[in-house]
mmCIF file of the C-alpha atoms, coordinates in Angstrom:
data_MODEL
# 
_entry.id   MODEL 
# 
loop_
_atom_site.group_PDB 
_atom_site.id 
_atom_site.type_symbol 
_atom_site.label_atom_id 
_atom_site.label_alt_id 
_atom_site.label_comp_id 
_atom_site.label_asym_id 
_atom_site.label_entity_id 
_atom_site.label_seq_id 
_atom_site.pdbx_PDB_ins_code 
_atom_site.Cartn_x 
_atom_site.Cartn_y 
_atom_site.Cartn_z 
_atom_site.occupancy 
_atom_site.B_iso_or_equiv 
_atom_site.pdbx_formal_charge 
_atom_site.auth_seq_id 
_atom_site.auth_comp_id 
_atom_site.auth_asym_id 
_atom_site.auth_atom_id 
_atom_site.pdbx_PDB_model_num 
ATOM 1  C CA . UNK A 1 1  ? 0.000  0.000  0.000  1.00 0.00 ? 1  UNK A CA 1 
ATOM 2  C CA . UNK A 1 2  ? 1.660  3.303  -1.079 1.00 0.00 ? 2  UNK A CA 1 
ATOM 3  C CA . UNK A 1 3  ? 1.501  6.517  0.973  1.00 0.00 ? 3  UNK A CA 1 
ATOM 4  C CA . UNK A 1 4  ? 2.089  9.351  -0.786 1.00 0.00 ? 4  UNK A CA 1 
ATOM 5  C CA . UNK A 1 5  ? 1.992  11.606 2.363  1.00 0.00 ? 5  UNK A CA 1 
ATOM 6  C CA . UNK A 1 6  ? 5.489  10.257 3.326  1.00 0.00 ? 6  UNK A CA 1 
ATOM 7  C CA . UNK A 1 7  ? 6.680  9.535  -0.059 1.00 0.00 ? 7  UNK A CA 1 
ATOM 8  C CA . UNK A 1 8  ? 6.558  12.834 -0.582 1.00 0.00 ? 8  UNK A CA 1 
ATOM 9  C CA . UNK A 1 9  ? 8.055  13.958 2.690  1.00 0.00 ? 9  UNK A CA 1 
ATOM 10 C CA . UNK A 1 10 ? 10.693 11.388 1.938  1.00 0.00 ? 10 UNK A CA 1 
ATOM 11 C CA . UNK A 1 11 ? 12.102 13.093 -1.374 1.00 0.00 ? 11 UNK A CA 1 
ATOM 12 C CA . UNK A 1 12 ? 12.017 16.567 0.604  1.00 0.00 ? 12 UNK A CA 1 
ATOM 13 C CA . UNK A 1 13 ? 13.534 15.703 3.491  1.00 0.00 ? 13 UNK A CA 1 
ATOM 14 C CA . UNK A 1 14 ? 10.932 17.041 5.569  1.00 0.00 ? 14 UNK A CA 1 
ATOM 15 C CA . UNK A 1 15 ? 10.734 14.661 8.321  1.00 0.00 ? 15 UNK A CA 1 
ATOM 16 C CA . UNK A 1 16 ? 8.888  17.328 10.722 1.00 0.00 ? 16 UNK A CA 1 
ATOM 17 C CA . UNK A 1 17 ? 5.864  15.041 12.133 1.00 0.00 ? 17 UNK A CA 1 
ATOM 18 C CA . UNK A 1 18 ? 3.693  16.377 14.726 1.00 0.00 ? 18 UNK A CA 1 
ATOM 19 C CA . UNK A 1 19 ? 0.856  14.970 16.673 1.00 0.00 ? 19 UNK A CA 1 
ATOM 20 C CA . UNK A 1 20 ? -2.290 17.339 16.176 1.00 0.00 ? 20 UNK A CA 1 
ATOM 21 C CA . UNK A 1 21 ? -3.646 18.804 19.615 1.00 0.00 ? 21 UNK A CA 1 
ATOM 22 C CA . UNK A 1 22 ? -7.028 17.202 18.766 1.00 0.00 ? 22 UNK A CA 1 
ATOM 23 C CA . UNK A 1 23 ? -5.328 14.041 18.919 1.00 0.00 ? 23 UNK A CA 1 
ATOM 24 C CA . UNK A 1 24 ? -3.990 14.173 21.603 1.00 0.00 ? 24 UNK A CA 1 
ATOM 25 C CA . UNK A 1 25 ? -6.660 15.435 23.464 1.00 0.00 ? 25 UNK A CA 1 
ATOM 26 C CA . UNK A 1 26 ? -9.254 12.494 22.110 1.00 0.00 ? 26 UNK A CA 1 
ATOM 27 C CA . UNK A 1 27 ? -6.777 10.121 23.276 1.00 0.00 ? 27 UNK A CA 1 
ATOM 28 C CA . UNK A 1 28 ? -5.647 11.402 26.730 1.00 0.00 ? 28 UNK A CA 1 
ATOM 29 C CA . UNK A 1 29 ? -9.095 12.549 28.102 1.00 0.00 ? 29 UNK A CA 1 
ATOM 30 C CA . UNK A 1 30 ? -9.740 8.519  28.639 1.00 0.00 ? 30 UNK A CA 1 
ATOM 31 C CA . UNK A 1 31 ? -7.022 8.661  31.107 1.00 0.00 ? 31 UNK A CA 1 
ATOM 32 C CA . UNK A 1 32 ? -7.979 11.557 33.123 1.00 0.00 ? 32 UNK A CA 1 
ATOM 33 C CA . UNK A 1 33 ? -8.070 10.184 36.737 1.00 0.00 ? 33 UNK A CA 1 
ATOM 34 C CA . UNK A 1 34 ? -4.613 8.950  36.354 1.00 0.00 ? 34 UNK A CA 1 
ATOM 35 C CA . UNK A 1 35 ? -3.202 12.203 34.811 1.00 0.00 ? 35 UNK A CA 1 
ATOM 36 C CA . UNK A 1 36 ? -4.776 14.339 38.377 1.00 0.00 ? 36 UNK A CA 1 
ATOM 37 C CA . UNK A 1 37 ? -2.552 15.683 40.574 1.00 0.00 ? 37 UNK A CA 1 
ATOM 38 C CA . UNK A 1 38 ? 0.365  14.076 38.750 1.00 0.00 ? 38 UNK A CA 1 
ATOM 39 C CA . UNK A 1 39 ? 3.392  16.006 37.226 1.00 0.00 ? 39 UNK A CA 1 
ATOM 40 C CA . UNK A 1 40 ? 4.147  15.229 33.444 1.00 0.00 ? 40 UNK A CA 1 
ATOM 41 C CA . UNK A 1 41 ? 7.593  16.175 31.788 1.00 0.00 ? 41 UNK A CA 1 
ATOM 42 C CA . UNK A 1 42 ? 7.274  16.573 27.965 1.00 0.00 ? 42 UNK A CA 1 
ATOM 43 C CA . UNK A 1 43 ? 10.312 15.692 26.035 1.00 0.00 ? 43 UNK A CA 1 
ATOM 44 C CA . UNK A 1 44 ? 10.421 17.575 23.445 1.00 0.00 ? 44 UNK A CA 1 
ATOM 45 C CA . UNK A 1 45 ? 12.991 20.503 21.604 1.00 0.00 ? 45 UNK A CA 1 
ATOM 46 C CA . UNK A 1 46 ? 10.366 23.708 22.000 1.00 0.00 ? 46 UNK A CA 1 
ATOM 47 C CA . UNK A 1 47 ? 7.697  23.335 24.390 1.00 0.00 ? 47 UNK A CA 1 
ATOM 48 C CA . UNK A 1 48 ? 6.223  26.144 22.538 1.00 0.00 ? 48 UNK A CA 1 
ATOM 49 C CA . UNK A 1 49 ? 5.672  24.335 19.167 1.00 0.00 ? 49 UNK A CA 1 
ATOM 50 C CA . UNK A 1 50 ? 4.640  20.669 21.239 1.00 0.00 ? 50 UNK A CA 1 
ATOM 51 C CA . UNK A 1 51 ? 0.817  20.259 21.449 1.00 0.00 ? 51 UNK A CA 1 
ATOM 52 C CA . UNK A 1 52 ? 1.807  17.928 24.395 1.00 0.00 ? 52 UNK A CA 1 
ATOM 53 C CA . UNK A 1 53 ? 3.038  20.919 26.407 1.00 0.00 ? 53 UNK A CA 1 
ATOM 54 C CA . UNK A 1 54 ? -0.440 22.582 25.546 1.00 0.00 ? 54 UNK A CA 1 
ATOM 55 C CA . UNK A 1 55 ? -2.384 20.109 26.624 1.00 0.00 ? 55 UNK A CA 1 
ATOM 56 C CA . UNK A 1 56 ? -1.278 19.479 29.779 1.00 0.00 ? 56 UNK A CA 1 
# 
């Protein structure tokens, strides 16, 4: 199966790949007991540009 998506970022060495907010979000909300009153470290290179960091 091809994916032209990546293909395409292949050839152009983009290899920039975020996770959208919305994701995130969708995902993480199941786990919301477990997330309160806990401390989460994001590793990532700009905390400003992670939707991680904006999340939480």
């Amino acid at each position: 199966m091809a994916n032209t998506s990546l293909d395409k970022a292949k050839k152009a060495k983009d290899n920039e790949f975020y996770t959208r907010y919305d994701d995130i979000q969708a995902e993480l909300n199941h786990y919301r007991e477990q997330f309160r009153g806990k401390v989460v470290y994001c590793n990532c290179d700009d905390p400003a540009e992670s939707a991680f960091s904006d999340f939480f």
